[in-house]
C-alpha positions as CSV (number, residue, x, y, z in Angstrom):
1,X,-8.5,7.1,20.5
2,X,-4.9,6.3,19.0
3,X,-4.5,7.3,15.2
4,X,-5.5,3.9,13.1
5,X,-5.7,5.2,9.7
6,X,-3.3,5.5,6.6
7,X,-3.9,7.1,3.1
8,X,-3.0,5.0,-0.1
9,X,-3.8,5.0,-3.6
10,X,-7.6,3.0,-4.6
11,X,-6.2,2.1,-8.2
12,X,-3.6,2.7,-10.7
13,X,-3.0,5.9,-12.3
14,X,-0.3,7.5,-14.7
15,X,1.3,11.0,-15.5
16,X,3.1,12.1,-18.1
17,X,6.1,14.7,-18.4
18,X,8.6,15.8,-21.3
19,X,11.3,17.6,-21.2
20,X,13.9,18.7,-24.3
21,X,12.8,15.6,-26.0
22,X,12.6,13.1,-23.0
23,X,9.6,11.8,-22.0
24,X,9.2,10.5,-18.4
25,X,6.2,8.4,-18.2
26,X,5.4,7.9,-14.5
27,X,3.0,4.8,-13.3
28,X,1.5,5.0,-10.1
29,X,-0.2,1.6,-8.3
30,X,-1.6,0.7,-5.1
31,X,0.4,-2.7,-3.7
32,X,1.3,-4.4,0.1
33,X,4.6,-5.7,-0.7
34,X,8.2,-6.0,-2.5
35,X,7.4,-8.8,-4.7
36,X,4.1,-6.9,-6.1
37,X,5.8,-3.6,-6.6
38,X,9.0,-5.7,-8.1
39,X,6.6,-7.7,-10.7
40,X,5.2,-4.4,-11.5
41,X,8.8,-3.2,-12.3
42,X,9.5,-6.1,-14.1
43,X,6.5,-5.3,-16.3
44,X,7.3,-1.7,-17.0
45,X,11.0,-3.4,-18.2
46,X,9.3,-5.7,-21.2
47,X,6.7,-3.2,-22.0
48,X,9.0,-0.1,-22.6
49,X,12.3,-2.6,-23.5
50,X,13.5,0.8,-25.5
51,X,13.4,2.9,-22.9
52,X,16.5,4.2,-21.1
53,X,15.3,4.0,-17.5
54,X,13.3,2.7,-14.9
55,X,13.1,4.6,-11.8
56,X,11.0,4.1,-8.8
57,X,10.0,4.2,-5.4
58,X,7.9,2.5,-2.8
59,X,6.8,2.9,1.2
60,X,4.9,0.1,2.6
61,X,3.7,-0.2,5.7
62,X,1.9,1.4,8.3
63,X,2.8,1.9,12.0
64,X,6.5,1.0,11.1
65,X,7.8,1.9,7.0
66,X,9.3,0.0,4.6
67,X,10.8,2.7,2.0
68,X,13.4,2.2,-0.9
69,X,14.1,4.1,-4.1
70,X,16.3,3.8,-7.0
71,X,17.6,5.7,-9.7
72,X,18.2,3.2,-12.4
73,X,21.8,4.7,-13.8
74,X,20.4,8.3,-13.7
75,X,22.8,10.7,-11.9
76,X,23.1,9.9,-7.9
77,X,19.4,10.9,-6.3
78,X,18.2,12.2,-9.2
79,X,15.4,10.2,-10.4
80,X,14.7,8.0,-6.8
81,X,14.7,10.1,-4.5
82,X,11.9,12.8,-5.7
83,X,10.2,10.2,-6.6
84,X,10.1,9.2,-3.3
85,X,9.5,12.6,-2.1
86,X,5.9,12.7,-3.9
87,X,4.6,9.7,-1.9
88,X,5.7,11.8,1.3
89,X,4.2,14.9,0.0
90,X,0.9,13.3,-0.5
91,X,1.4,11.2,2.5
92,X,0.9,8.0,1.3
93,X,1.7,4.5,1.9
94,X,1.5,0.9,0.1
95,X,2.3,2.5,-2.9
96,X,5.1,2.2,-5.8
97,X,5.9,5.2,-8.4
98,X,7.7,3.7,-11.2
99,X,8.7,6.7,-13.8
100,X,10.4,5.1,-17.5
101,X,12.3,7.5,-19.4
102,X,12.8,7.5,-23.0
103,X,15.8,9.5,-24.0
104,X,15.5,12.7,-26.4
105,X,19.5,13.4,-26.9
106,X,19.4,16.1,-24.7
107,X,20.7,15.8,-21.4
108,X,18.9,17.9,-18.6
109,X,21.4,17.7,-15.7
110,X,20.8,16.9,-12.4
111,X,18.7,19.6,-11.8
112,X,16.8,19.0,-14.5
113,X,15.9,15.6,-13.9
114,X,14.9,15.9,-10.4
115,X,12.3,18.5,-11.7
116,X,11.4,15.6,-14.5
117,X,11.0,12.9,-12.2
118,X,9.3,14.8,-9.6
119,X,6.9,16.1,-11.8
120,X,6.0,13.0,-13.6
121,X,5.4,11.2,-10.3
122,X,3.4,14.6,-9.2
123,X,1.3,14.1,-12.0
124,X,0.2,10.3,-12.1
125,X,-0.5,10.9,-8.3
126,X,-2.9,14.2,-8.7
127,X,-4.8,12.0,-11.8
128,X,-5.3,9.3,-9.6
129,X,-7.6,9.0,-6.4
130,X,-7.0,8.1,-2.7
131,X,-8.4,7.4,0.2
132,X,-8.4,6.7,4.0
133,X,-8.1,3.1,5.3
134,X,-8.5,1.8,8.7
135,X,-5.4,-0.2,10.2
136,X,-7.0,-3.4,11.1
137,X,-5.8,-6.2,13.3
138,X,-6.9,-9.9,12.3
139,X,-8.5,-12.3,15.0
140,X,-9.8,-15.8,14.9
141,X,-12.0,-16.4,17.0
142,X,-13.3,-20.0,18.3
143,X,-16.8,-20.9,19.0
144,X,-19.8,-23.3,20.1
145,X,-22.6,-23.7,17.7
146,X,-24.7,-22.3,20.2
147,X,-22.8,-19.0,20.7
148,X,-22.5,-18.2,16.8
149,X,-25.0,-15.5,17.3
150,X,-23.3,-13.7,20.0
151,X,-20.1,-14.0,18.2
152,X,-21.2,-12.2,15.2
153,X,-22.6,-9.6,17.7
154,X,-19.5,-8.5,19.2
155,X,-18.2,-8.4,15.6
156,X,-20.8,-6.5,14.6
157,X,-20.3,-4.2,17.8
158,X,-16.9,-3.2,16.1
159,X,-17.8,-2.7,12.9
160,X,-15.3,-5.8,11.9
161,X,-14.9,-7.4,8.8
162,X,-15.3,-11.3,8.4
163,X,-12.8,-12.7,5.8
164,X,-13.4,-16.5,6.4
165,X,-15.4,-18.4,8.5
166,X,-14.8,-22.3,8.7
167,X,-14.8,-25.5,11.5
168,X,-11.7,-26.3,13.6
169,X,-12.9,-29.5,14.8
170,X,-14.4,-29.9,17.4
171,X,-15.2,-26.1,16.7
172,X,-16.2,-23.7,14.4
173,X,-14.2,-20.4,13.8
174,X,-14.7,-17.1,12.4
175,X,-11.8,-14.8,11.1
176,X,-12.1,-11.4,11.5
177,X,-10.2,-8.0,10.7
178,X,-10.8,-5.7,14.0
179,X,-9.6,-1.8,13.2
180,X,-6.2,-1.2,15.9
181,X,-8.0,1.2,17.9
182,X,-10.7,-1.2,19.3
183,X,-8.8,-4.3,19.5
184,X,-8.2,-3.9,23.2
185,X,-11.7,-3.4,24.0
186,X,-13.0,-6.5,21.5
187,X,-10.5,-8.9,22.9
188,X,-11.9,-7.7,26.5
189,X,-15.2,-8.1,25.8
190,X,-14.8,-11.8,24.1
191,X,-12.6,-13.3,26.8
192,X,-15.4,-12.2,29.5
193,X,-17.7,-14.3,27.2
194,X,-18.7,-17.7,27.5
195,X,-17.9,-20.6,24.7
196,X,-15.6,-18.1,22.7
197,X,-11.5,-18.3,22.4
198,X,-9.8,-15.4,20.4
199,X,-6.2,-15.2,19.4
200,X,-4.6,-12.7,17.1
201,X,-4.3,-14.2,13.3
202,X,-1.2,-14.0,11.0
């Protein structure tokens, strides 16, 4: 069976780290896409207006990545990058680490604050909590009155999850989220069945 799984955060967490007077608050959150991790950003900007940075760092995405990282006027990949390098090392995806940093007067060098935002990020990742997902595929799937019971059957059969169900007249329809690794198989077994259409659902 091909590998249909992928690892992400279940809720928001935070870590903390300070450093010669700095303090590197690091926000971790479970999100799909660029405009949820951006309005998180965005967020993190009013809240801490005082604060001297906000770096970050995302990966969404499962069988193909979407990655980008920034360091936020902090020395080239200083902040970003092992920022970035914590959502590897935990292998996660869907999933932005913003850090802020509020300034002490010291400065810590590069070295320095690649061990600061590294272990922030670290540190509101190991307080949280993740877990396995299923990669999932979403169908709709057409169907007589009469054959409502059989379509719910083969649904059943793959363990699939109905999001919305609703009438496509003359027909009803059923939407459904099928995990990758039995898609082939479902859209097999429902095209060898009488009464019932299936195409894939965007």
């Amino acid at each position: 069976m091909e590998e249909d799984t992928f690892r992400t955060l279940t809720k928001a967490s935070e870590g903390f780290y300070r450093e010669k007077g700095s303090k590197f608050l690091a926000f971790a959150y479970p999100c799909n896409e660029e405009s949820e991790a951006k309005s998180h950003i965005e967020r993190l900007r009013k809240e801490h207006h005082n604060a001297c940075h906000v770096c970050f760092a995302w990966r969404f995405g499962t069988t193909r990545h979407f990655d980008r990282y920034s360091d936020d006027g902090e020395p080239s990949n200083s902040a970003g990058k092992p920022i970035f390098g914590q959502i590897q090392s935990f292998e996660l995806t869907n999933v932005l680490i913003a850090v802020v940093r509020y300034y002490g007067g010291t400065n810590l060098g590069v070295g320095g604050l690649i061990n600061a935002y590294k272990t922030a990020a670290k540190e509101a990742l190991e307080s949280g909590k993740t877990e396995e997902r299923h990669i999932t595929t979403a169908f709709k799937l057409k169907h007589t009155y009469d054959s409502t019971g059989t379509v719910m059957q083969l649904i059943n059969q793959v363990n699939g999850n109905i999001v919305e169900q609703g009438y496509d007249a003359p027909l009803p329809f059923i939407i459904c989220l099928v995990r990758q690794s039995l898609t082939e198989k479902f859209i097999e077994t429902i095209k060898n069945t009488k009464d019932i259409t299936v195409e894939t659902w965007t």
